[in-house]
VEXMARBA-312703 format. One record per residue (C-alpha): residue in one letter; residue number from 0; x, y, z. Coordinates in Angstrom, 1 decimal, padded with zeros to 4 digits. Layout:
% residues N
ATOM	A	NUM	X	Y	Z
...
This chain:
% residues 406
ATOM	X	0	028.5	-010.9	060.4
ATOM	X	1	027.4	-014.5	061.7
ATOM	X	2	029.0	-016.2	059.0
ATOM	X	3	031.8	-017.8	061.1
ATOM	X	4	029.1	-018.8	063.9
ATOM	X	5	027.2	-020.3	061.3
ATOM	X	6	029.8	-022.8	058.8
ATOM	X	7	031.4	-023.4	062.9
ATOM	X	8	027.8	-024.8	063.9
ATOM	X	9	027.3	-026.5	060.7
ATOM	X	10	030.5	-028.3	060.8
ATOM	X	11	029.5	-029.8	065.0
ATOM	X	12	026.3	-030.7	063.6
ATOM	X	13	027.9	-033.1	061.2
ATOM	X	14	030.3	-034.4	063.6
ATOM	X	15	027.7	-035.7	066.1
ATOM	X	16	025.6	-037.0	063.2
ATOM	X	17	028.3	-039.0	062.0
ATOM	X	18	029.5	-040.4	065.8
ATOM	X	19	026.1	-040.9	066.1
ATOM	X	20	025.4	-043.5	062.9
ATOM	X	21	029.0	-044.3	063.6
ATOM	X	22	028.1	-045.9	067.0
ATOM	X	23	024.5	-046.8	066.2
ATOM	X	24	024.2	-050.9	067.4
ATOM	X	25	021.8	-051.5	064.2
ATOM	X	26	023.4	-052.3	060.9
ATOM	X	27	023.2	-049.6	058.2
ATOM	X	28	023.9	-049.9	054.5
ATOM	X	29	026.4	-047.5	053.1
ATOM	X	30	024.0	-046.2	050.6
ATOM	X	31	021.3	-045.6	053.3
ATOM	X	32	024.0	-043.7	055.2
ATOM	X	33	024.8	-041.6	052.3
ATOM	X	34	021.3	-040.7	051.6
ATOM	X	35	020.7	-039.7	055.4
ATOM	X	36	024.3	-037.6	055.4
ATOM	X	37	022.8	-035.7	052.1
ATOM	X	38	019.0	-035.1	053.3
ATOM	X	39	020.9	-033.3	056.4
ATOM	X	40	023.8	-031.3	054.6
ATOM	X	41	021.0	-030.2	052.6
ATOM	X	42	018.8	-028.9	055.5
ATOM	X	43	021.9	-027.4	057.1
ATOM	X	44	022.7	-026.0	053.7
ATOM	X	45	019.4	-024.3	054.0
ATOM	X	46	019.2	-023.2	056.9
ATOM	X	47	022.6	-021.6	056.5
ATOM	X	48	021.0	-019.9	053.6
ATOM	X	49	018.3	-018.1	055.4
ATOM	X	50	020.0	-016.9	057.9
ATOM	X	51	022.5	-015.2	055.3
ATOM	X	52	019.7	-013.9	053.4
ATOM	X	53	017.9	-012.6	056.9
ATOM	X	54	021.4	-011.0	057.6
ATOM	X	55	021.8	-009.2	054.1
ATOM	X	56	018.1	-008.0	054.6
ATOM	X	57	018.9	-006.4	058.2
ATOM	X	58	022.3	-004.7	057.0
ATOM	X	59	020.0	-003.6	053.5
ATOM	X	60	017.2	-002.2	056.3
ATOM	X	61	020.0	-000.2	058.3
ATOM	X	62	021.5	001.6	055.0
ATOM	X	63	018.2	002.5	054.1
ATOM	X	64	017.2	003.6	057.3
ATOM	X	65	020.6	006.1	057.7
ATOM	X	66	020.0	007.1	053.6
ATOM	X	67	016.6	008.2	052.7
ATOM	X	68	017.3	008.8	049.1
ATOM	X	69	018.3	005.0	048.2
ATOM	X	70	015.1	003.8	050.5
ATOM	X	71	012.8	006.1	047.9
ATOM	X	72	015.0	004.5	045.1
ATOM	X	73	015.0	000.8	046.1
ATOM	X	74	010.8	001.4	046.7
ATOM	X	75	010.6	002.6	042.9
ATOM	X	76	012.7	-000.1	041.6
ATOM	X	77	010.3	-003.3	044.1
ATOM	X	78	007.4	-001.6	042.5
ATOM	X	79	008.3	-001.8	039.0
ATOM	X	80	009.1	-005.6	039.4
ATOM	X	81	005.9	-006.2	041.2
ATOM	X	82	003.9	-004.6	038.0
ATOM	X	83	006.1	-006.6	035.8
ATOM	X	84	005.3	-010.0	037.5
ATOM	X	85	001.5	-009.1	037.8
ATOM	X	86	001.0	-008.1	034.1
ATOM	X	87	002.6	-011.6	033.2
ATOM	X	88	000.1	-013.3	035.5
ATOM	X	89	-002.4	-011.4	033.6
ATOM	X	90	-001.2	-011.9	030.3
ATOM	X	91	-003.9	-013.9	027.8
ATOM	X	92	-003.0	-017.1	026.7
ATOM	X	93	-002.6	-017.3	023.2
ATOM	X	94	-006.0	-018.4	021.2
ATOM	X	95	-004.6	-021.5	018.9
ATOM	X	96	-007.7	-021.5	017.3
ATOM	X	97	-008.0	-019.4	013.8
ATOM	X	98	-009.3	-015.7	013.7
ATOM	X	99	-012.4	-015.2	012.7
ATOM	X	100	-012.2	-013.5	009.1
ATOM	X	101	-011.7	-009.5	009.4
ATOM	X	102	-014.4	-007.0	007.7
ATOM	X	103	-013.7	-005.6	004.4
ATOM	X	104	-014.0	-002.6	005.3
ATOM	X	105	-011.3	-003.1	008.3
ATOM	X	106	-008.8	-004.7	005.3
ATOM	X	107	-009.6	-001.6	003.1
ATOM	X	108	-007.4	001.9	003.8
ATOM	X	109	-008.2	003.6	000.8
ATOM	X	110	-010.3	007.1	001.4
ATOM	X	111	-012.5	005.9	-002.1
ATOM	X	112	-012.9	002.9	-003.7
ATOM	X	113	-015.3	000.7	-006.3
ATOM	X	114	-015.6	-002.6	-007.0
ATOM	X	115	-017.3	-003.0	-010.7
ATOM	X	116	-019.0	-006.3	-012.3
ATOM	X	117	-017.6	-005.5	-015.5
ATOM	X	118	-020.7	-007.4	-017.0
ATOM	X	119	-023.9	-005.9	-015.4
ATOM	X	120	-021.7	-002.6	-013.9
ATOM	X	121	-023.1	-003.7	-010.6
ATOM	X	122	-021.2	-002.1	-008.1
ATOM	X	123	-020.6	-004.9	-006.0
ATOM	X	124	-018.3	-003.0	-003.5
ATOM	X	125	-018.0	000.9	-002.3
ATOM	X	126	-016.6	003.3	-000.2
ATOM	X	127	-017.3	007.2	-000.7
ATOM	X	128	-017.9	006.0	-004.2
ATOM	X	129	-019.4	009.7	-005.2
ATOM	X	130	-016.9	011.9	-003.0
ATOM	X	131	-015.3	014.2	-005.5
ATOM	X	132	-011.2	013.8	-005.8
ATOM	X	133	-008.2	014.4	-007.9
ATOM	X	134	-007.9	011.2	-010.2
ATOM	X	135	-004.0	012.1	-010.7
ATOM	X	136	-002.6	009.6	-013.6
ATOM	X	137	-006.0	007.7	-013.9
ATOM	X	138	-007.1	010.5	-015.8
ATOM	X	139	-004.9	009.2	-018.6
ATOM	X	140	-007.2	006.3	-019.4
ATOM	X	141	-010.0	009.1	-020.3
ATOM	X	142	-007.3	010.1	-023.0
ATOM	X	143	-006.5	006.6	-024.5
ATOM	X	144	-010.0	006.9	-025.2
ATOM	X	145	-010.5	009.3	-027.3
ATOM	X	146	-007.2	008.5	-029.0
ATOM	X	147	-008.4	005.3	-029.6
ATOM	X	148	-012.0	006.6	-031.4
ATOM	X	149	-010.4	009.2	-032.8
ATOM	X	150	-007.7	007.9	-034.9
ATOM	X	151	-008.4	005.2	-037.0
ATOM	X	152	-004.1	005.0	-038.2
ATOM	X	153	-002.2	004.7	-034.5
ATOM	X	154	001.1	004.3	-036.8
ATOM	X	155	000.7	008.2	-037.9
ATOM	X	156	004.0	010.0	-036.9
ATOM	X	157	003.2	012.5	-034.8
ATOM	X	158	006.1	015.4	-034.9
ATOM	X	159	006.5	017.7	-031.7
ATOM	X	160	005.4	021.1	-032.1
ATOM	X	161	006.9	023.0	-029.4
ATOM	X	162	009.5	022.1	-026.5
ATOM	X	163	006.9	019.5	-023.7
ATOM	X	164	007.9	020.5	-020.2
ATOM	X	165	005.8	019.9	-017.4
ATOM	X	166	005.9	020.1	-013.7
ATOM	X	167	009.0	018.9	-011.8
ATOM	X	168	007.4	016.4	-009.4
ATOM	X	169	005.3	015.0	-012.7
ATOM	X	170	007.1	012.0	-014.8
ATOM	X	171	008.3	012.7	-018.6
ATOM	X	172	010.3	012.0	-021.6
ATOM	X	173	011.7	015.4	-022.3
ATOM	X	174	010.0	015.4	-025.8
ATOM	X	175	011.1	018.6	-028.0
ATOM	X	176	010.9	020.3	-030.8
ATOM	X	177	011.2	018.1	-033.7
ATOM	X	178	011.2	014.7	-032.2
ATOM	X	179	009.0	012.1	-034.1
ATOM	X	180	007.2	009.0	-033.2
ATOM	X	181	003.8	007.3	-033.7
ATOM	X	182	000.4	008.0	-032.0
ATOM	X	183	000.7	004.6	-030.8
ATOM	X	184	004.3	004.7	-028.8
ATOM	X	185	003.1	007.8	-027.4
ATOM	X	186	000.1	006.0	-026.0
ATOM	X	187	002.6	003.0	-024.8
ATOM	X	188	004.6	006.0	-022.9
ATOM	X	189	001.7	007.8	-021.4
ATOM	X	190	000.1	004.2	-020.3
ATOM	X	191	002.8	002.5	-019.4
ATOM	X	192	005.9	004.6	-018.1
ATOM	X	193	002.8	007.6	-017.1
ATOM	X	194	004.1	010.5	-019.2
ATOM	X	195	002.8	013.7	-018.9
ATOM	X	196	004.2	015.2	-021.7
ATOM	X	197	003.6	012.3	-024.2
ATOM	X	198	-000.4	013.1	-023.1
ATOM	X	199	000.4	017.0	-024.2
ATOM	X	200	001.5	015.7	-027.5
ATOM	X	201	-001.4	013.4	-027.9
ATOM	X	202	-004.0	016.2	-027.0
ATOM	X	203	-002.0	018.6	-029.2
ATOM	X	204	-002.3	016.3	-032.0
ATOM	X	205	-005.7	014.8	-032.0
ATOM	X	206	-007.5	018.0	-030.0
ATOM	X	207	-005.4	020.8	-031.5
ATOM	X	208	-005.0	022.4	-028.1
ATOM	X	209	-005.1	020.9	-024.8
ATOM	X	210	-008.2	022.8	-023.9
ATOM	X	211	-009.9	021.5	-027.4
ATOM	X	212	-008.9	017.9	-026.4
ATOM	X	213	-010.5	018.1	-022.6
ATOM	X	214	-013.5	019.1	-024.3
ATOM	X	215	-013.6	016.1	-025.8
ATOM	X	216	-012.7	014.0	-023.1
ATOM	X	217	-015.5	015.9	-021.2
ATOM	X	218	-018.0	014.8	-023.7
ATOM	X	219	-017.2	011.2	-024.4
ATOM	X	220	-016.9	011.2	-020.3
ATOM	X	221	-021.0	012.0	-020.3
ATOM	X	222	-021.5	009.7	-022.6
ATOM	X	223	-020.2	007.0	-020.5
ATOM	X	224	-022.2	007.8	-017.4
ATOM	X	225	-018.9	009.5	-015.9
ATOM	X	226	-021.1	012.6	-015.2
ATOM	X	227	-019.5	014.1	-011.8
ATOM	X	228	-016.7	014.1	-013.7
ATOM	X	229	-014.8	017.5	-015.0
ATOM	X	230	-010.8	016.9	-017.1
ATOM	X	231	-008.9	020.1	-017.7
ATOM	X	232	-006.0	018.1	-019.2
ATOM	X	233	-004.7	014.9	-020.8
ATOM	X	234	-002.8	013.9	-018.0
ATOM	X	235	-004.0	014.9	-014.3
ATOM	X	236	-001.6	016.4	-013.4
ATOM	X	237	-002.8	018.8	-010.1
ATOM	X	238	-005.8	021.5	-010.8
ATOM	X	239	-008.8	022.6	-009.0
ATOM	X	240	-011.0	022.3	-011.7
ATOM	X	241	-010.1	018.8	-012.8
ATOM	X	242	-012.1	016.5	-010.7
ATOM	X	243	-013.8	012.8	-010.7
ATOM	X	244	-014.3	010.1	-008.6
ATOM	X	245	-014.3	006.6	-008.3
ATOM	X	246	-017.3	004.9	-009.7
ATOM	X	247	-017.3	007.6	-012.8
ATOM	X	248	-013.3	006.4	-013.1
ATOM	X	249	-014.7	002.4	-012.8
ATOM	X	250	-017.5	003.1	-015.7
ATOM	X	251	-014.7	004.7	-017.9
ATOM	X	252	-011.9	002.2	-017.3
ATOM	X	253	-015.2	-000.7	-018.1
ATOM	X	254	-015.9	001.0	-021.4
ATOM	X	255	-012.0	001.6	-021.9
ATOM	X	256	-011.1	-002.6	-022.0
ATOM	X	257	-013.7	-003.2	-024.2
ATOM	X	258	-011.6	-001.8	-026.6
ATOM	X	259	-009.0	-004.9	-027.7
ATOM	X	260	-006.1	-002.1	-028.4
ATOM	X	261	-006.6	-000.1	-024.9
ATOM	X	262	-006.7	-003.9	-023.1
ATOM	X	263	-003.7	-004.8	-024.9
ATOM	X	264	-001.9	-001.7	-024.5
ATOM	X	265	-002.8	-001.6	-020.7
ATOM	X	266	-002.2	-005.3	-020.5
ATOM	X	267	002.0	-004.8	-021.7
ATOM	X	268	004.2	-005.4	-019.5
ATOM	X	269	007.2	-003.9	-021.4
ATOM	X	270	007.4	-002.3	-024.5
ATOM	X	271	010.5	-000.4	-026.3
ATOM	X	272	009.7	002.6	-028.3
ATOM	X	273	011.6	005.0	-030.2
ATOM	X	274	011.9	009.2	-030.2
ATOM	X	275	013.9	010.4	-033.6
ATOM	X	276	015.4	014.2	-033.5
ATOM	X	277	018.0	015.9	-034.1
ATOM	X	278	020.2	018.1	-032.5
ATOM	X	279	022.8	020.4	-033.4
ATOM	X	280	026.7	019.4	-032.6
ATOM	X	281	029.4	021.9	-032.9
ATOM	X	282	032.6	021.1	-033.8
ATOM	X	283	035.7	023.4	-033.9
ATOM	X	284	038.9	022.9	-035.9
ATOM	X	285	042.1	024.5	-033.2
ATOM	X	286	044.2	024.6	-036.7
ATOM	X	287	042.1	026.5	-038.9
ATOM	X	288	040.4	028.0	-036.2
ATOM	X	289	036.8	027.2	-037.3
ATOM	X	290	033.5	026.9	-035.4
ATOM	X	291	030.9	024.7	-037.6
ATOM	X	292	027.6	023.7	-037.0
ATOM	X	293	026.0	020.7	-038.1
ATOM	X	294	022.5	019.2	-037.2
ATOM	X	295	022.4	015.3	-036.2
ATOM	X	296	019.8	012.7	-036.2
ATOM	X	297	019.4	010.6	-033.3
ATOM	X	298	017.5	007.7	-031.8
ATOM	X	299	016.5	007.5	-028.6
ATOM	X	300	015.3	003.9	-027.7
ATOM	X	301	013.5	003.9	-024.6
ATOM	X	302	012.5	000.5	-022.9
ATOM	X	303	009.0	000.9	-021.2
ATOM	X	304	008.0	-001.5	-017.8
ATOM	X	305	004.3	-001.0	-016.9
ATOM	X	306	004.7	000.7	-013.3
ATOM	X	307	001.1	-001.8	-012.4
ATOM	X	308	002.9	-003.6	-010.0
ATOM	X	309	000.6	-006.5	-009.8
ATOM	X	310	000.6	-007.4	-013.9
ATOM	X	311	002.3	-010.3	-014.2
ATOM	X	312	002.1	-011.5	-010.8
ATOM	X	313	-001.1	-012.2	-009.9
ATOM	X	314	-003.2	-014.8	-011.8
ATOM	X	315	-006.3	-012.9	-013.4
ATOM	X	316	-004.9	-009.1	-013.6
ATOM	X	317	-005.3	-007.3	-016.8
ATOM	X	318	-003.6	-004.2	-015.9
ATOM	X	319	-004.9	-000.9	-016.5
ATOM	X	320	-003.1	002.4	-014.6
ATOM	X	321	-001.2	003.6	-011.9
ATOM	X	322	-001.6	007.1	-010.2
ATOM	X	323	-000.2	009.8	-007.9
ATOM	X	324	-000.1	013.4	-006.8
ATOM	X	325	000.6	014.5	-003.9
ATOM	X	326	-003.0	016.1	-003.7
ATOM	X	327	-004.3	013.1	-004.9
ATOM	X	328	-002.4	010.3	-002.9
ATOM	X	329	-001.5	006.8	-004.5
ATOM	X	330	-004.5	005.6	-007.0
ATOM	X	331	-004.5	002.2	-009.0
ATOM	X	332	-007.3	001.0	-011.5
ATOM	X	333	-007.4	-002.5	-012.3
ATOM	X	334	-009.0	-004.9	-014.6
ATOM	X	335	-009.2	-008.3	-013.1
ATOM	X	336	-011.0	-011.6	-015.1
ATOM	X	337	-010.6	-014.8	-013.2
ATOM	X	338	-012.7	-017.9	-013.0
ATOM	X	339	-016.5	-015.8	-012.6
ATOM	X	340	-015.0	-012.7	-011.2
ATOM	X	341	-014.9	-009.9	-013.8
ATOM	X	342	-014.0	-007.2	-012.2
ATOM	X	343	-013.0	-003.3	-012.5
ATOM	X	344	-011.4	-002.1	-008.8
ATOM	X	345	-010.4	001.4	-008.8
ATOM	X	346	-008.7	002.2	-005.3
ATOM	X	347	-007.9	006.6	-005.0
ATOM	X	348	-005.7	008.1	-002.2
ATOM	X	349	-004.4	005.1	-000.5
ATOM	X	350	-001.4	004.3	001.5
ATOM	X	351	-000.7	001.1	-000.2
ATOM	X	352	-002.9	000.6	-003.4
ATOM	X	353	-001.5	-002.8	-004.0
ATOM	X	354	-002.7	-004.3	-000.4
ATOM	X	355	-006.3	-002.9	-000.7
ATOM	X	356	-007.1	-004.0	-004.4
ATOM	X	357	-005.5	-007.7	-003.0
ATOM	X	358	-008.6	-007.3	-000.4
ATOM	X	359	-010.5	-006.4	-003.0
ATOM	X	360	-010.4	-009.1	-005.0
ATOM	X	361	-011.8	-011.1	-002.7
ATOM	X	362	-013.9	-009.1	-001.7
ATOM	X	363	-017.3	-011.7	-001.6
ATOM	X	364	-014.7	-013.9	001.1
ATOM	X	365	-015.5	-011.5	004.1
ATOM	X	366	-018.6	-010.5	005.8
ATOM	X	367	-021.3	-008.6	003.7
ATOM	X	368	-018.4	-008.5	001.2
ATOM	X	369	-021.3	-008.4	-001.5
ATOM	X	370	-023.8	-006.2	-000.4
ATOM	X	371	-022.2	-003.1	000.9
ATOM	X	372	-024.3	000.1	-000.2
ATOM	X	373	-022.6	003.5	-001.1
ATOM	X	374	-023.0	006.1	002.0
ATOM	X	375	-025.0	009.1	001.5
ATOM	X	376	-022.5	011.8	000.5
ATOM	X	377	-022.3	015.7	000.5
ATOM	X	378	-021.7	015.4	-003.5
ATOM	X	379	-025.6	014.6	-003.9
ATOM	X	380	-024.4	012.7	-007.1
ATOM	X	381	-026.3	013.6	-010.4
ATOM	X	382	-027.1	009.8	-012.3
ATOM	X	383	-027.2	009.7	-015.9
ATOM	X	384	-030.6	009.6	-017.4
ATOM	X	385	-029.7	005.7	-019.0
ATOM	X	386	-029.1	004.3	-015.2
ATOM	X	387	-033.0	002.5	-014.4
ATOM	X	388	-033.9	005.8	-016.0
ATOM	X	389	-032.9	008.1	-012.9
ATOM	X	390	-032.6	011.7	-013.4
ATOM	X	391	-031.6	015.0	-011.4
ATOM	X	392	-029.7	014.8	-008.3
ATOM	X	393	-030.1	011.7	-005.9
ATOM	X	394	-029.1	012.0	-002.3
ATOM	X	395	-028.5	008.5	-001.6
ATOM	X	396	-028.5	005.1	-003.6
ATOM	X	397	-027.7	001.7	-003.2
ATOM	X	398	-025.0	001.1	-005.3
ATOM	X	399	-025.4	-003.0	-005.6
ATOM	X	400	-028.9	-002.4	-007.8
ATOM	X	401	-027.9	-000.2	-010.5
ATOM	X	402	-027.5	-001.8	-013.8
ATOM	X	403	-027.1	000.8	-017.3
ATOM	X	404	-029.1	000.2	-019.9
ATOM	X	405	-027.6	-000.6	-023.2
């Protein structure tokens, strides 16, 4: 609108100027003049500037005053800048300092969990350490157990009895009828690849009947100190009646890797092991028109990896066993020996098991790291007689002064 006014009056302006210096009776350098002629484009430049942006603002004002619906817009849009600009004035400046060192408890998602001294079975480290849950797959280090002081000659060949099928969402080797292979590869399969039907066999061979061998593994459980502790099968796979928790799984994974085979079993990372059968092939001849039958051995080779993701990969880790269900979330036991740490940490229904036993083992790094005492709980936890020589139900203990007695 007053854009020809204006570049009209800024063009005079610099005319005069330069008639002006042109005629001036004192002497002036060029570059002085130069510097002069910029300073006042620059002005003019400026000026010329503001009076565009005052003009774009009064034509903006008149569209806005004829269309109320882009003057409510135009108000919403100013008003989310002005927020923006304020919450970057407010913004903290970052602290280049270090963080102070989180809680343990903060680092730690797991609904249970023990740290064990596997020396004095101090329990150097709890959460809900009583609270009664579904062990899942850690139940299987119960049934290395009494394998392991059961049978005196692991190379026995064990022959299947009956065809092993177990639920769909639970891990196995589809063992049959008829396959063969040694108590020991069957303990290789159930600890290291977590088979549920290889623990059937087991129970079925050293227990009779899976019911005959929980019995067992209920006893030797007491015996331990596990005694809130109840095993309905070999293998945990889900059932309301098959219960633990995590200090009675920390005394029995202890008393497990004091046994040299169960450590070195747990302690593999891969292992190939062998399942002989038979099967029957048919074969038909289109000449003679003949259909025979004819039985064939077989061999199937299996190569094991231990599913413990942090054997092998972190200095001092020992192994022991993985876990899941969906009732009973992701569960790890592990055996760690390192420098003067010898620990058991057993971690049950966790979102990442591997993250919270890596807290875990440095546990004694963090505030009160080392004396954190186990809550009171709605279990009322029954102790064994040998631990100080407590008996009956206890309603709440402090976990970091119990020793056993041997």
């Amino acid at each position: 609108m007053n854009e020809p006014k204006s570049k009209k009056t800024l063009f005079t302006s610099l005319l005069i100027i330069a008639m002006l210096l042109f005629n001036s009776s004192s002497t002036v350098h060029a570059g002085e003049l130069d510097k002069t002629l910029k300073k006042l484009l620059k002005e003019q430049q400026e000026k010329h500037l503001a009076e565009k942006n005052q003009a774009a603002e009064a034509s903006k004002e008149e569209i806005l005053n004829n269309s109320p619906e882009l003057k409510k817009l135009f108000g919403k849009i100013d008003k989310s800048i002005s927020k923006k600009i304020v919450s970057k004035k407010r913004a903290p400046k970052k602290n280049s300092e270090p963080a102070e060192p989180e809680s343990i408890e903060d680092m730690v998602g797991a609904q249970s969990a023990v740290v064990l001294d596997s020396n004095s079975e101090k329990v150097l480290f709890s959460r809900n350490a009583f609270k009664k849950m579904a062990p899942a797959s850690l139940t299987k280090i119960m049934t290395a157990v009494v394998v392991l002081e059961a049978c005196d000659n692991l190379d026995k060949i064990v022959t299947i009895k009956h065809n092993i099928r177990v639920r769909s969402d639970g891990v196995a080797l589809g063992l049959n009828a008829g396959d063969t292979t040694t108590l020991e590869e069957l303990l290789y399969m159930a600890m290291l690849y977590s088979a549920n039907d290889a623990c059937i066999a087991i129970a079925e061979e050293v227990g009779g009947s899976v019911e005959d061998f929980a019995k067992i593994m209920n006893s030797k459980a007491k015996d331990i100190g596990a005694v809130n502790s109840n095993f309905v099968n070999p293998n945990g796979m889900p059932n309301s009646q098959h219960y633990s928790n995590a200090y009675d799984i920390a005394l029995i994974s202890n008393y497990a890797m004091k046994n040299v085979k169960f450590a070195k079993i747990v302690g593999t990372k891969n292992k190939t092991v062998h399942i002989y059968g038979t099967k029957e092939v048919v074969k038909k001849n289109k000449k003679l028109k003949t259909v025979t039958k004819q039985l064939v051995k077989y061999d199937r080779t299996i190569k094991l990896t231990n599913r413990h993701k942090l054997l092998g990969k972190v200095e001092g880790v020992r192994g022991i066993k993985t876990g899941y269900t969906i009732a009973a979330g992701r569960c790890l036991a592990t055996s760690y020996s390192e420098g003067a740490k010898d620990l058991i940490i057993i971690i049950l229904k966790s979102k990442d098991v591997v993250a919270d036993t890596m807290a875990l083992l440095k546990y004694d790094k963090f505030p009160q790291g080392s004396s954190i005492a186990a809550a009171k709980t709605d279990m009322k936890p029954e102790m064994p007689a040998s631990l100080n020589g407590a008996t009956g139900k206890i309603n709440n203990i402090t976990l970091s002064t119990i020793t056993r007695n041997n």
